[in-house]
N, C-alpha and C positions, 0 to 999 in steps of 0.2 A: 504493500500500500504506500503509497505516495504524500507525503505531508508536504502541507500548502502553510504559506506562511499565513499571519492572520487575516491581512487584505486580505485571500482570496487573491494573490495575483499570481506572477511566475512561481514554479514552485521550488524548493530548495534541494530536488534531488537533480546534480549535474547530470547526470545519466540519462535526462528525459528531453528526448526532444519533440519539437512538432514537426510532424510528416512533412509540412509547406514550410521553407524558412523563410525569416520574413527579408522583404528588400530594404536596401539601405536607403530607399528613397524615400517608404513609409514607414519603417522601421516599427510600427503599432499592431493590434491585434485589429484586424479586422472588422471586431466589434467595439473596438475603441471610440468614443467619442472625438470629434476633430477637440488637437489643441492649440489653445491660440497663445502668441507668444508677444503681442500688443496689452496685455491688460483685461483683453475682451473675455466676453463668456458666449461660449457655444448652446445654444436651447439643451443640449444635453447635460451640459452641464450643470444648469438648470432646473432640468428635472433629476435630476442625477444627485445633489446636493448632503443628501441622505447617504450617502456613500463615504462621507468626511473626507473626500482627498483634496478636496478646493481649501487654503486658507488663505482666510480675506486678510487685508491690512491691519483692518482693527482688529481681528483674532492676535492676530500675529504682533501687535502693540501691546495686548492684553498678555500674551506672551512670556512677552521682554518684561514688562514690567511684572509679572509675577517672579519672574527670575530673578531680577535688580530688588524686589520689594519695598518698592516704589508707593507713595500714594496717588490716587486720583481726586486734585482736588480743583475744586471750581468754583466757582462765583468770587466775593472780594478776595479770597485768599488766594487763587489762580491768578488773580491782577496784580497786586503784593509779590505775589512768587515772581513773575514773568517782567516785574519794574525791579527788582532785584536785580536776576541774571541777565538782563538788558544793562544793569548798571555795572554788573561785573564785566561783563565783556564791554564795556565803553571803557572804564577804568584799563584793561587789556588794552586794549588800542593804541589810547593814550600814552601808554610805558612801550610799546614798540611802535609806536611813530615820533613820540619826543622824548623819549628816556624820564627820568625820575623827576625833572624840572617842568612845573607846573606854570607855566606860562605864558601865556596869549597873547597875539596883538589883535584886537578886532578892530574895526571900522569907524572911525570916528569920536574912539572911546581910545587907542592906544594902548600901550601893554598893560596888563593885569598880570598880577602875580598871583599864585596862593602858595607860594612858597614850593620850595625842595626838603624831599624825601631821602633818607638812608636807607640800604639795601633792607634791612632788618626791618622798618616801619612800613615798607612794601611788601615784604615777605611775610608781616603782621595782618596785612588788611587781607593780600591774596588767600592767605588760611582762614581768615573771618570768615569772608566771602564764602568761601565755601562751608566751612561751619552751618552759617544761617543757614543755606540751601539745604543741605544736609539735613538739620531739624525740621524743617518744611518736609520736603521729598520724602524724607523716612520716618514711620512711627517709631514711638518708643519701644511699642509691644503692640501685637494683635490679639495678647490673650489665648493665645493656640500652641505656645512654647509649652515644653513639659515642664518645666516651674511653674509657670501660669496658671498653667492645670491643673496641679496639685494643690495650688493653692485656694484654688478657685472649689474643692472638695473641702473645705474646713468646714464654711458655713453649712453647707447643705449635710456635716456630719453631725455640726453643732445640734440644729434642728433637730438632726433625728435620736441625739441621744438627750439631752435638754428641753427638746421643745422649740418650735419657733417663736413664741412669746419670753423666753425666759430672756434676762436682760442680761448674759454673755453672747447671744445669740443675734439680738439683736443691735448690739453694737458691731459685734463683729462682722456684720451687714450694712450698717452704716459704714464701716472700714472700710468693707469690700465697692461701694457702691460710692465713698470719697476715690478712692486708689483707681477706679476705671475712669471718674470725670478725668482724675489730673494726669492720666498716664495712656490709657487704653485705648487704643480705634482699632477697634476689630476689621471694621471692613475699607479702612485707608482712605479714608475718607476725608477728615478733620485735623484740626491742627491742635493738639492739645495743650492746658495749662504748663505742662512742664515744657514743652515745647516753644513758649512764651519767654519763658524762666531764663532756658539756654541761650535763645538766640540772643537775648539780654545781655548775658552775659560773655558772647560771643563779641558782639559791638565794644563791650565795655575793655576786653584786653585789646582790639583794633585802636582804641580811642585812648586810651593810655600809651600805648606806643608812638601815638602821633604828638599828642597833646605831653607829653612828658619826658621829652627827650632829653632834656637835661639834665633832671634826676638820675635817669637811666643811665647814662655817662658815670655821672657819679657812680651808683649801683657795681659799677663792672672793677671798680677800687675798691670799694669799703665792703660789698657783699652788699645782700640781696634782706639784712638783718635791720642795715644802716637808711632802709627805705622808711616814708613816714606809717604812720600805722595806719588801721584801715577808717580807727571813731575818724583818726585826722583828715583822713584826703575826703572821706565821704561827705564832710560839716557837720549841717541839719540832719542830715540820713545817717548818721553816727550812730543815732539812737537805736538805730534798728540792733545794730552791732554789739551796740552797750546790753540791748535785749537778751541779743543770742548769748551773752558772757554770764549773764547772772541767771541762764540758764545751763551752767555749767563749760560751755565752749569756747573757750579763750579767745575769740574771735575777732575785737575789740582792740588789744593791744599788740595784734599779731602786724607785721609787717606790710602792707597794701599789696608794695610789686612782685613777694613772695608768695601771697592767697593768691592773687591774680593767676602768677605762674602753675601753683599747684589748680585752681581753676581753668586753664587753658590745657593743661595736659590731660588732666577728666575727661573734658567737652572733645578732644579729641578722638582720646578712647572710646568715646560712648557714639562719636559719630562715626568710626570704624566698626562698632558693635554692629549698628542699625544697617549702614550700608554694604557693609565689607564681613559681616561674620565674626562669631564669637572664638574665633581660633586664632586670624590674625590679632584679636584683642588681648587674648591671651599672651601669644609671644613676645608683646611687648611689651603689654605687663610684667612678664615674668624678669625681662633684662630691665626694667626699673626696679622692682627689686631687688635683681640681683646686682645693680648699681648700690644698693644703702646696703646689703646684706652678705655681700659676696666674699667680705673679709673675713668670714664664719668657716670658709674655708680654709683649712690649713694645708700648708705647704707641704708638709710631709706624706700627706695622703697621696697612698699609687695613683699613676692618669690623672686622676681631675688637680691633682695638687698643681697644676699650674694654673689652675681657674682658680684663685687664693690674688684678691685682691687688696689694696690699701682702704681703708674704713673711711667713707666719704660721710658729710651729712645732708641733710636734706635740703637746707639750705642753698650747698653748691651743687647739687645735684639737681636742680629747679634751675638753677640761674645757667649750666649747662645745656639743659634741655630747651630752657623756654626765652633766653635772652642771648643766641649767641648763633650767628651766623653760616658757623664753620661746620657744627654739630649740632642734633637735636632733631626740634620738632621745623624751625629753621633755617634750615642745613642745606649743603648742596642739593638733594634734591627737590625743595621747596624752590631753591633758587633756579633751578631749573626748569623746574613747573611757570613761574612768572616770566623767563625768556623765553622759552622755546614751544612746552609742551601745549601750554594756553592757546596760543598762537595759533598750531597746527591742526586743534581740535576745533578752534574756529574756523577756519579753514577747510577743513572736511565738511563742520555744519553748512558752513554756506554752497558750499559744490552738492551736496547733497538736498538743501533744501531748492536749490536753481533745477532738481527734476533730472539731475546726473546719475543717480543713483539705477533707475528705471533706465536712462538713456545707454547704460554700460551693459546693464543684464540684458538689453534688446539687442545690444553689438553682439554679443556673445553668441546667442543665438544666430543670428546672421552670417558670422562669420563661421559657426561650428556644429549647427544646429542639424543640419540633413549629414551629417557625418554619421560612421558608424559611433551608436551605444552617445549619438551627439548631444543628448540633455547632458548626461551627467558631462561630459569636456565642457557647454557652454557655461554648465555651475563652478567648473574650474575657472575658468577666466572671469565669469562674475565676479567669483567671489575674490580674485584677484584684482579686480578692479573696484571692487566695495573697499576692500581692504588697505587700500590707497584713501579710501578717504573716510573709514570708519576706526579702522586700528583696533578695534574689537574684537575678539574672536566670536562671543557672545552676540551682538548688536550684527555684525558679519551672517552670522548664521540665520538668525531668526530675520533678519529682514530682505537678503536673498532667499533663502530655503523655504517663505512662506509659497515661491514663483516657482524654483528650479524642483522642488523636491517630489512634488505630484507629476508635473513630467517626467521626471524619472521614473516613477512610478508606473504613470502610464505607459510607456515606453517601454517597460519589461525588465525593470530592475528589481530586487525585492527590498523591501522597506528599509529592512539595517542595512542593505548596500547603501540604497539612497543618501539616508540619514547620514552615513559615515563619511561619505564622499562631500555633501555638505559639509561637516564638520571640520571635517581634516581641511579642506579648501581653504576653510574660512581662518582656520586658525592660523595658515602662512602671510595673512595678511600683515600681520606685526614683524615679517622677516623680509616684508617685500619694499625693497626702494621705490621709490621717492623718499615715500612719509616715514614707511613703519611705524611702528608703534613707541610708545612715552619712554623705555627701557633702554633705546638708540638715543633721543638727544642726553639721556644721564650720563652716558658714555663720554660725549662731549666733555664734561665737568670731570668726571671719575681718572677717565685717562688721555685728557687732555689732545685731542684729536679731531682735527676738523670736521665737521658734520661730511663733509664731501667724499673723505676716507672711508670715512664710516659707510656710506651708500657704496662707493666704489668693492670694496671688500665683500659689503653684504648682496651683492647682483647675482653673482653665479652661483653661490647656496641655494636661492631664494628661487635661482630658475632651476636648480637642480630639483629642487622637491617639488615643485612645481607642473614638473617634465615627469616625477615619478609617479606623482598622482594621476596623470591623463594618463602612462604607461597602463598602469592595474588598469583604472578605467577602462583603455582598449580592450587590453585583454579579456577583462570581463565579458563586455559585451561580445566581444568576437566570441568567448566561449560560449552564452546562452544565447547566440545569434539573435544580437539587438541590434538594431537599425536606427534611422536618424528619423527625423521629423520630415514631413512632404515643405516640397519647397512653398508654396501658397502657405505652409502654416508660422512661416518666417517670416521678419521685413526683409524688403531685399538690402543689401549689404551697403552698394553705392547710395542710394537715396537716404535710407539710413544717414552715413555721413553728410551729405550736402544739408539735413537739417540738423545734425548735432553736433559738426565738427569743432563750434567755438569749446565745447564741453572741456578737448584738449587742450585750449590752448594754454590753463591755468598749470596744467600740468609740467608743458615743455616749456613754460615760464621759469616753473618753481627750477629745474633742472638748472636752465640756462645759469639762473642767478646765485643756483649752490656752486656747478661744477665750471661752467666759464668765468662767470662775472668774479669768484670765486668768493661771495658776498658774506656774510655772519648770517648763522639760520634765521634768526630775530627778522634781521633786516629784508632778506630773504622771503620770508613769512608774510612779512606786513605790505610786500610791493604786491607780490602776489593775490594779497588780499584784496587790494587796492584795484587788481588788473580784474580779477571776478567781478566787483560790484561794477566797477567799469563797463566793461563786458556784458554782463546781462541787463545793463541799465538801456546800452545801446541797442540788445538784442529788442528787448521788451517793447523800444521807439523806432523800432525799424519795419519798416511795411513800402511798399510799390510807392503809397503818395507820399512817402516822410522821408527817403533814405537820402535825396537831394538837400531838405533845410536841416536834417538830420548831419550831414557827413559836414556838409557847407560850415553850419555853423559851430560843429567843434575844430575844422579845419581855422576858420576866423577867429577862432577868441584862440584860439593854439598861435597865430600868428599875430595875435594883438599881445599877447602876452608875452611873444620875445620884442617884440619891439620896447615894451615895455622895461624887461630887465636891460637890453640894449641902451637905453635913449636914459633911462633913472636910475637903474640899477633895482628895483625893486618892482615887485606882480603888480598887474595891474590896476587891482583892486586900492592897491596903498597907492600906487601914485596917480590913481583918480583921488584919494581923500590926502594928499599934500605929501605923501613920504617919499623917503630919496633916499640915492646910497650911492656909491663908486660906479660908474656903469659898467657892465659888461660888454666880452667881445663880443664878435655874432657866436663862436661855438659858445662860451658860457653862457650867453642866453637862450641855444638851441639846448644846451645840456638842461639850463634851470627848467624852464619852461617842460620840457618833457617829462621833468620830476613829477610834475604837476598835472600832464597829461590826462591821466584816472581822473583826476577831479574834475577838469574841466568838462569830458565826455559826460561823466556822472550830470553834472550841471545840466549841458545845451542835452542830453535825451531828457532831464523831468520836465524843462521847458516845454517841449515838444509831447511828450506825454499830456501835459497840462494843456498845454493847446490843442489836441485833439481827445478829450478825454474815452470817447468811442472807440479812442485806437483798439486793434487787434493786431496782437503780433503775430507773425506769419510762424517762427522758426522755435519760441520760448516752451515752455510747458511747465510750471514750478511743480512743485514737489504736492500731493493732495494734502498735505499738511500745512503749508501755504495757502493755498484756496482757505480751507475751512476755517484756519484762524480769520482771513479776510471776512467771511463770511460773517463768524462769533462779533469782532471786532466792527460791521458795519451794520449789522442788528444792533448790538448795543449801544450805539449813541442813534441809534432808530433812524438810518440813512443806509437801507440795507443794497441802494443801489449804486454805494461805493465801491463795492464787492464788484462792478464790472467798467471799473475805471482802472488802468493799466500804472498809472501811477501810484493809486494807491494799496495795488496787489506791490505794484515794487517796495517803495518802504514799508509796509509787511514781511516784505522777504527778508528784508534786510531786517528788522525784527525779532522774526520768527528764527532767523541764524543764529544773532546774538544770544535770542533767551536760547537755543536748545544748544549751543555750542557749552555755555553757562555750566546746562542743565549736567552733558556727559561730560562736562571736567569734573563735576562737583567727587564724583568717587574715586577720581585721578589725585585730584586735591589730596583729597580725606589722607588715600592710601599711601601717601608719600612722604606726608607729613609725618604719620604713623610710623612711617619706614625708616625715619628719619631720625627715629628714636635710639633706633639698633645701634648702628655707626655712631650716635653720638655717646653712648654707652659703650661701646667696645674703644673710642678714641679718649676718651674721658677717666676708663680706668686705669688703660693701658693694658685692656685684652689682649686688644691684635695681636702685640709679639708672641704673649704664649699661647694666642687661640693657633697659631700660624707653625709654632714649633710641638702642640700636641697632636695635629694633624698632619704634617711631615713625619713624626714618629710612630704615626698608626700606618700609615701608608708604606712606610719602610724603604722607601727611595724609588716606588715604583711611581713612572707616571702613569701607567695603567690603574691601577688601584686609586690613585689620585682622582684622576677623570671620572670614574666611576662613581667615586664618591662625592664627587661634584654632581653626574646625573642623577643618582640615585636622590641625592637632596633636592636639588633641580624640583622632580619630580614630586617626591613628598609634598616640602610646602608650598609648591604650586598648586595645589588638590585644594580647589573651592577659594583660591586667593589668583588677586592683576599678577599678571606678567611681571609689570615695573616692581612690586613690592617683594616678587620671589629674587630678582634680578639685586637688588637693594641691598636686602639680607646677605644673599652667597656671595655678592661682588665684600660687602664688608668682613665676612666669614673666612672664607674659602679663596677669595682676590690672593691677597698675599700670598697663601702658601702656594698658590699655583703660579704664577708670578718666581719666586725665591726659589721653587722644589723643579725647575725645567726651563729646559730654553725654549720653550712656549710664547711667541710675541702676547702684546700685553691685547693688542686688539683680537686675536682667536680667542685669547682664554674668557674674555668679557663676551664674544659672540657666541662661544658654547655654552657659558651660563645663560644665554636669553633663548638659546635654541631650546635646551631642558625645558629650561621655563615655561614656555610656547607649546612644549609638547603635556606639558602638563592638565591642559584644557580638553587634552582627549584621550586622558589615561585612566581607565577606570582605578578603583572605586567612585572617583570624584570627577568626574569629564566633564564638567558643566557646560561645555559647550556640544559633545556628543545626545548629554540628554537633552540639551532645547531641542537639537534637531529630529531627536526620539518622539519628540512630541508633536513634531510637524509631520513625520511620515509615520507615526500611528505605532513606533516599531516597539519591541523589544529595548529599556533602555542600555542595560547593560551590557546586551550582544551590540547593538549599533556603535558603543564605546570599546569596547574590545575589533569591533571591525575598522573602526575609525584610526585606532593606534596602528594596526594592521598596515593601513594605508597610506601612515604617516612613516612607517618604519625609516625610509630613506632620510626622515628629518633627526631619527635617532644616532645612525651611523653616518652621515657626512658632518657631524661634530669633531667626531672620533677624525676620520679625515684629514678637516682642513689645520684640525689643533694641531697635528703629526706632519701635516705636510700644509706649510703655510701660503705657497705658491698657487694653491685653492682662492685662496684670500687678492691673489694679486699682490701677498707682500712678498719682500725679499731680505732674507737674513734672519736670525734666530733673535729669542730676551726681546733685550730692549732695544737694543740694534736693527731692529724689522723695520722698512719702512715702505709705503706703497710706490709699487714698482710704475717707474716712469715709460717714456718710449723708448728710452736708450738701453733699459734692462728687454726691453722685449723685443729690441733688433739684435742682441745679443742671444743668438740662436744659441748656443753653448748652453743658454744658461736657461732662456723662455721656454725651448725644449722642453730638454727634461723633467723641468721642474713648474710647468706651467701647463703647455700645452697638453703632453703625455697625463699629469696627473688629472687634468678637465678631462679630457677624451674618455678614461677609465671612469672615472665617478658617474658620467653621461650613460655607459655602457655597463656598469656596476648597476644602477639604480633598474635597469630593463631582467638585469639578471636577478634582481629581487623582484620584482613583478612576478615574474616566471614562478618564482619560488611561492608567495602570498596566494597567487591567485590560482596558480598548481596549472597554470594551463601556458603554451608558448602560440606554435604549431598546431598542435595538439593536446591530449592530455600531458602531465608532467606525471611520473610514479611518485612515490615516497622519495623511495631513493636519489632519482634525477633534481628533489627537490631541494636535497640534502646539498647535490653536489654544485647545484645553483646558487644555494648560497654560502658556497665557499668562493666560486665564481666570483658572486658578488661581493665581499671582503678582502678578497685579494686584486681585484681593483679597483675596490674603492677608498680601501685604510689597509693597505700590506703592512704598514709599520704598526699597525696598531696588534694585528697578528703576530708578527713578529716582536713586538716589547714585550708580548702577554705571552709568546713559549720561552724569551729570556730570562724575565720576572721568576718564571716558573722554575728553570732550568736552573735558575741561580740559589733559587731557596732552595733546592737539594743540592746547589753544590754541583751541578750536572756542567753546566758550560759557565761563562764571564760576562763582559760587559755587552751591549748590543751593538751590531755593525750600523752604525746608523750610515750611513752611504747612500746617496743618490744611483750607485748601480745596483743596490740589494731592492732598492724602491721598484726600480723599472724591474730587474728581475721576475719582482714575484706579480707587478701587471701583467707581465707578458703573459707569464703562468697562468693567471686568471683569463686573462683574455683568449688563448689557448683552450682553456676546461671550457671558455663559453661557447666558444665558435664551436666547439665538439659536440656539444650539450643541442645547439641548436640546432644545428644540420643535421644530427641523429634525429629530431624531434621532425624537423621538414619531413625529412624523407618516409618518416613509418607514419606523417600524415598524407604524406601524397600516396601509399602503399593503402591507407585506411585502416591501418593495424591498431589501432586507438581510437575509436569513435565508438564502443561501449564496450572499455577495459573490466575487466574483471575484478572486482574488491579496491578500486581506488579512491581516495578518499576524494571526500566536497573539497575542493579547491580554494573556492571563494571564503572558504572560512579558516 
C-alpha cells in the first residue's frame, strides 16, 4: 500500500510512477487547477478554497505576527505607534544625512540650532526608541504561558476548597483581576498599565542622557555613587521616593544615574523577554550575574578555575553596562545599529513597500517558471531577491512562501519538500550581497573591514549555496518527473522588465557606491535612499501627458541650481532669500547640484502630481499595504477620495516605509543591545583571555575540533534567537581563540560564525523558520525542518571550506596577513590557479555531488552505497583539508603520524581525487540509466528524505 502524504498530493513512495509523465511545459496534473502567477485567482481556485492550499496576505500577516508575537493594535494607539516609528526613522535620517549636529538653515529664518549630540546620547535615544516600540508591539503576557497558568489555578482552587464567598478567596480574585488590568492582553490587542509605566521610563533614561550631560562626565570620574540622589533630581516628585523608603526601599537616597542604569538594563531584559524569548533573556542575565558573582569562583578548581574573576560591584558594573560606549548595553553593536543597520532596514522597507517585493517573485517566475520542477527554482531566486531587501529569514519565508509554496504544491512536490525548499531559500538571504543581513555590517566594527570586503568575500559562498539549493531542486523534480508551469501561466519575461526595471536601479546604485564610488555604508545607504524616493516619486508622475513638464522641469530647476552654486556659490533657494558664498566652478556646481538631484526630482514630480491630481501612473504599483493604509488614512479625516490622488498615495509611501522600517528594527534594536551585554561582561572582567585559553585547551590544538565547536555552538544558540545576536555572543566567545588557535584570516572565521548562525533557522528542534513554512504548506513541522537542513547541507560544509582554504573568500595569505585579492593577485596564474580558480570549480562540483547524495537520485537512482561514495566525492572537493586535519588530528592522538602537510599540492591532490570518484560515480549512473537498469531498483531507499 502506498502512503500519501496529508495533502493528498504526490505520494512519498519514489518507486511510483505515473504511466503518462508529465511535460515540462505543463508540468501539472491534469486535473490541476490553472495557476496564476500575477496575484490573480482562477474560478477554481475559488471554488477550490476549502482545500487550504491558497494563503492570502492577510493569513500570511497573521502568520508572521503570531511568530514575532506581535500585537494588533488600532484606533489612537495605532496612531501613537505609527507617529512614533515615523519619528524614529526621521530621527535615522537625520544622523545619516547630517551626522550628530543638529542644525538647519531654513528660509528666511537662517540657521537654527538645537545643538550637538555625543555618540552615547545617540546610542541613548536609538535604544529608547526602540524600547517604546517594543512595549507597544509586544504584550507583557497573554496569560497562556505555563506560569500564567498555574497561576491563574489558585483562585479557582481557593473557591473550591474555601468557598467563593470566603474573604481569602475573594481577595485573591481581586488580585487576580488587578494583575490582568495592569499586565494581561490575552488576545494582543491593548496596551497595558505597565506598558504605560515602561515606556515612561524608557523616555526618562533617553532624557537624562540628553539633558544631563555634564553630570555624566562627571559620573565617569567619581563613579556612578557620586550622582545626585533620586528625592534630588526628581524635586516635587521626590515625595513619591520619600514614599517608597518609608516603605522599607531605600529608594530615596539611592543615587539617580545608578537606579536609572539599573532601570535601563531591566527595561531591556524585559523587552528581549517579550520580543526575542525567554532564553536569550536568560543568557544575559546569567553573564550579569556572573559579572557581581563570578569571583565565587576559585582558581584552583579543575577547567572552570579560569572562569574565577576579580569581585566587581554593582555600582561599576551599571556604569559599564549602561554609561559606556565601548561595552554594554551601548557598545559596538548598538553603535552599529545607528550607522548602518537602521539605514538598510529602511531601505529594504521602502523597496518593499514601492511593490518590489511582488515585482521580484513575478521575475522569478518568468525567468524560471516553465523550467523543469520551475516553482520550486523560481522560490529560489524569490527568495533571493526578498532576501536583498528583507534580511529575515522568518519575514523571507512567510511573505514569499504564502505565493511560491502552493505552486509547488500544485506542481507535484510534496508539502515538507515544498516547505523546506522555502525555508532553506529564505534563510540564505542574510548571506547574500548586497544587503545581507545586520550580522555583516557588525563585522564592519568587530574586524574592522570595509563593508565592500565584506560583500566581495561573501558573493561566491552565497552563490554557492544558492547553486546547491536549485541543484537538489532539479534533481528532485527530475526524479518524480515534475515539470514547469505552461507559459500563459507566467508574465512574459521582456515586458515584465520594460515595466519594473526602475525596481533595479536602487540596487546597482547601492553597489556602484559601496564597491566603485568606494563610499562608507552610512553614506552609501542614505544616497540610495534618497535615489528610491526619487525614483518612485518620478515613477508615480510619469504618464504619456506628464513625462514632457515632468523631465523639463526637473531638467530646469537641475540647471537653475548650478547656475546658482556657479554665479553665488550657494542653492538656489538661499540665494533667492539673500545668501552667498565663494562661487563655484562649472564642475563644482555640476558636482553640488547633483548632490541634490533626488530632491529636486522629488520636488518638480509632487508638483506635477498636485497638478494633475487624477494622475495615473502607467508603470508604479505600491505594495497592498500602501493602498490600504491610504485608504484607513483618507476615511479618517472623512476625505476618502484622497485615497485616488497619486500624490497623496506617495507621501503615504513614504510613511508607511518609515513606520514599518521603524517597526522590523524595533527586534534588531532590542537584540543587540541585549547582545551587547555579553562583550561588555567578558571585556569588563577580563574573560576573554581565559575564556580564549580554556577553549584552546579543550580543543587541544586541533582546528578541526575548534571549528566544530564553533558550529556546534553556532547552532545551539541560534535555536529560537536573530542571526546578529548568535553572531555577537561566538564573535565575543569563540572570536579570539579562533583568531590566536590558527592561521584562519580574521574575515572566514567571523563568516563561519554567521554561516552556523544562519543555518541555525533550519535546524531542528528549533527551525523557526522551517516551521513558518510548515505552516504554509500544511506539512509535517519537524520533517519539513529536518528536510530543510537536508537542503541546506552545502551551507554546513562550505564553512568548513573556505575557513581551510581562504582563496574561497577571494583573500590571499593566512592570520592576519589575508587581504582581499586585487587584479594583480588574479593575473598571477601561479597563484589564482591553484588556489582560486581550482578551489571554486571543486566547491561548484562538490555541492552537485551532495545533491546526488541528499536526494539519492543523479541519472538515475543513486544505491546506498553510491551515496556513500558521493559524499566522499563531495568532501574531497569541496574541504580536502578539512579531511585531511580530521585523519591528522586523529592520527596524532594515537601517536600514529605528525604534523599536517598543509600544501597547496596535497589540496589539488585530493580534488583531483574527488573529482575523479565523481566523474566515475556519474557516468556509471548515465549509463545503467540509459540501459534502464534502475527505474524500479529493488529495496532502495526514498531519496528525497
Amino acid at each position: 500500500m502506498t502512503n500519501r502524504t496529508h495533502d493528498e498530493g504526490r505520494t512519498d513512495d519514489p518507486t511510483e510512477h505515473s504511466d503518462s509523465p508529465r511535460s515540462d511545459q505543463t508540468g501539472v496534473h491534469d486535473d490541476s487547477p490553472a495557476v496564476r502567477t500575477d496575484g490573480g485567482e482562477s474560478p477554481e481556485d475559488r471554488a477550490g478554497e476549502s482545500t487550504g492550499d491558497k494563503l492570502t496576505e492577510e493569513q500570511a500577516q497573521e502568520m508572521l505576527e503570531g511568530i514575532d508575537r506581535k500585537r494588533t493594535i488600532t484606533g489612537w494607539a495605532a496612531v501613537i505607534t505609527s507617529i512614533i516609528a515615523i519619528s524614529f526613522s526621521v530621527f535615522q535620517m537625520w544622523l545619516a544625512a547630517r551626522g550628530f549636529d543638529f542644525t538647519v538653515t531654513l528660509p528666511l529664518v537662517g540657521e537654527v540650532s538645537l545643538g550637538a549630540l555625543q555618540l552615547l546620547q545617540v546610542n541613548s535615544i536609538h535604544v529608547a526608541f526602540a524600547l517604546i516600540l517594543a512595549f507597544i508591539l509586544f504584550p507583557p503576557t497573554t496569560g497562556h504561558g505555563a506560569f500564567a497558568t498555574r497561576l491563574g489555578r489558585v483562585v479557582p482552587s481557593l473557591a473550591s476548597s474555601l468557598g467563593e464567598d470566603h474573604p481569602v478567596t475573594r481577595a485573591a480574585d481581586a488580585v487576580r483581576r488587578g494583575v490582568r488590568w495592569l499586565a494581561v492582553d490575552p488576545e494582543r490587542e491593548r496596551v497595558t498599565p505597565l506598558d504605560v509605566l515602561f515606556i515612561v521610563l524608557a523616555a526618562a533614561t533617553a532624557i537624562y542622557m540628553v539633558m544631563e550631560w555634564a553630570e555624566i562626565q562627571q559620573l565617569r570620574i567619581f563613579g556612578l555613587e557620586a550622582g545626585r540622589s533620586v528625592a534630588e533630581y526628581l524635586g516635587p516628585l521626590g515625595i513619591i521616593a520619600e514614599a517608597i523608603s518609608a516603605l522599607g526601599i531605600p529608594l530615596a537616597d539611592v543615587s539617580y544615574p545608578f537606579f536609572l542604569g539599573i532601570v535601563g538594563v531591566f527595561l531591556v531584559l524585559e523587552a528581549t523577554r517579550r520580543s526575542l524569548g525567554f532564553y536569550l533573556t536568560l543568557i544575559v542575565a546569567s553573564f550579569i550575574v556572573y559579572a557581581r558573582f563570578g569571583y565565587l569562583i576559585s582558581p584552583s578548581m579543575p577547567l572552570i578555575g579560569v572562569l574565577s574573576i576579580p569581585e566587581g560591584t554593582w555600582p561599576n558594573i551599571i556604569q559599564n553596562l549602561w554609561y559606556n560606549t565601548e561595552n554594554g548595553v551601548f557598545g559596538i553593536p548598538v553603535t552599529v545599529s545607528v550607522q548602518f543597520i537602521y539605514i538598510f532596514i529602511l531601505f529594504g522597507a521602502f523597496l518593499e513597500m514601492s511593490g518590489a517585493g511582488q515585482w521580484f517573485i513575478d521575475l522569478a517566475y518568468a525567468a524560471t517558471g516553465t523550467r523543469k520542477g520551475g516553482p520550486a527554482k523560481a522560490s529560489i531566486l524569490a527568495s533571493g531577491f526578498m532576501g536583498t531587501i528583507s534580511g529575515s529569514s522568518i519575514a523571507n519565508t512567510v511573505t514569499t512562501g504564502a505565493f511560491t509554496i502552493p505552486l509547488m504544491k500544485r506542481s507535484g512536490y510534496r508539502s515538507e519538500f515544498a516547505g523546506a525548499v522555502e525555508a532553506s531559500a529564505s534563510s540564505g538571504g542574510q548571506i547574500l550581497p548586497p544587503v545581507m543581513g545586520a550580522a555583516a555590517f557588525l563585522m564592519i566594527e568587530f574586524i574592522g573591514v570595509p563593508f565592500s570586503e565584506i560583500i566581495i568575500a561573501a558573493a561566491i559562498p552565497a552563490v554557492v549555496f544558492f547553486f546547491g539549493v536549485w541543484v537538489m531542486v532539479h534533481l528532485e523534480a527530475t526524479r518524480a518527473n515534475i515539470g514547469g508551469l505552461d507559459r500563459s501561466e507566467v508574465v512574459n519575461l521582456r515586458s515584465h522588465l520594460s515595466r519594473g526595471w526602475f525596481y533595479l536601479i536602487p540596487i546597482a546604485l547601492l553597489l556602484y557606491y559601496l564597491l566603485i564610488e568606494r563610499l562608507t555604508v552610512a553614506r552609501s545607504a542614505w544616497f540610495t535612499l534618497i535615489a528610491i524616493m526619487a525614483l518612485l516619486a518620478v515613477v508615480s508622475a510619469y504618464n504619456e501627458r506628464t513625462r514632457i513638464p515632468l523631465i523639463g522641469g526637473i531638467v530646469a530647476l537641475f540647471v537653475a541650481q548650478i547656475g546658482a552654486y556657479a554665479a553665488t556659490g550657494v542653492g538656489l533657494i538661499d540665494a533667492i532669500t539673500g545668501g552667498s558664498g565663494p562661487a563655484l566652478s562649472i564642475t563644482g556646481a555640476v558636482l553640488a547640484a547633483a548632490g541634490e538631484l533626488g530632491i529636486i526630482a522629488i520636488f518638480v514630480s509632487l508638483v506635477v502630481m498636485l497638478a494633475r491630481p487624477a494622475l495615473e501612473s502607467e508603470l508604479l504599483e505600491f505594495d497592498e499595504a500602501v493602498d490600504e493604509a491610504s485608504d484607513h488614512l483618507a476615511n479618517a479625516i472623512s476625505r476618502p477620495s484622497l485615497s485616488d490622488i497619486n500624490a497623496f498615495r506617495y507621501v503615504t509611501f513614504i510613511g508607511k516605509s518609515m513606520d514599518s522600517g521603524a517597526r522590523t528594527s524595533t527586534e534588531v534594536v532590542v537584540a543587540v543591545a541585549a547582545a551587547g551585554i555579553i562583550p561588555g561582561v567578558v571585556s569588563a572582567t577580563g574573560l576573554g583571555p581565559n575564556l580564549t585559553a580554556l577553549i584552546k585547551a579543550v580543543a587541544g590544538g586541533s582546528i578541526v575540533l575548534l571549528l566544530l565547536f564553533t558550529a556546534i555552538a553556532s547552532i545551539i544558540l541560534g535555536m529560537g534567537m536573530p542571526t546578529t545576536v548568535t553572531y555577537i555572543i561566538l564573535v565575543s566567545l569563540l572570536g579570539p581563540a579562533i583568531a590566536q588557535s590558527s592561521d584562519i584570516p580574521l574575515l572566514a572565521a567571523h563568516l563561519f560564525i554567521l554561516y552556523f548562525g544562519v543555518i541555525a533557522d533550519i535546524t531542528p528542534p528549533v527551525a523557526v523558520a522551517a516551521y513558518a513554512a510548515s505552516g504554509i504548506a500544511r506539512s509535517d513541522p519537524f520533517q519539513t525542518g529536518v528536510q530543510a537542513f537536508s537542503l541546506s547541507l552545502n551551507k554546513a560544509v562550505v564553512p568548513f571550506a573556505f575557513a581551510l582554504t581562504p582563496g574561497i573568500l577571494l583573500l590571499r595569505g593566512r592570520g592576519e596577513a589575508a587581504t582581499t585579492v586585487t587584479f594583480a593577485d588574479l593575473t598571477d596564474f601561479a597563484y589564482s590557479i591553484p588556489e582560486i580558480l581550482i578551489p571554486v570549480i571543486g566547491v561548484f562540483i562538490g555541492v552537485i555531488a551532495l545533491g546526488a547524495t541528499v536526494i539519492g537520485y543523479f541519472y538515475s537512482r543513486v544505491s546506498r552505497v553510491e551515496r556513500g561514495l558521493f559524499a566522499i566525492a563531495a568532501f574531497l572537493l569541496m574541504a580536502p583539508m578539512l579531511l585531511l586535519n580530521a585523519v591528522f588530528d586523529l592520527g596524532g592522538a594515537l601517536g600514529l603520524v605528525g604534523t599536517v602537510p598543509n600544501t597547496v599540492t596535497v589540496d589539488l591532490a585530493m580534488r583531483f581525487a574527488g573529482g575523479v570518484l565523481f566523474g566515475a560515480l556519474a557516468l556509471k549512473n548515465r549509463r545503467e540509466a540509459e540501459q534502464g537498469k534502475r527505474e524500479t531498483p529493488a529495496g532502495s531507499p526514498e531519496p528525497s528524505d
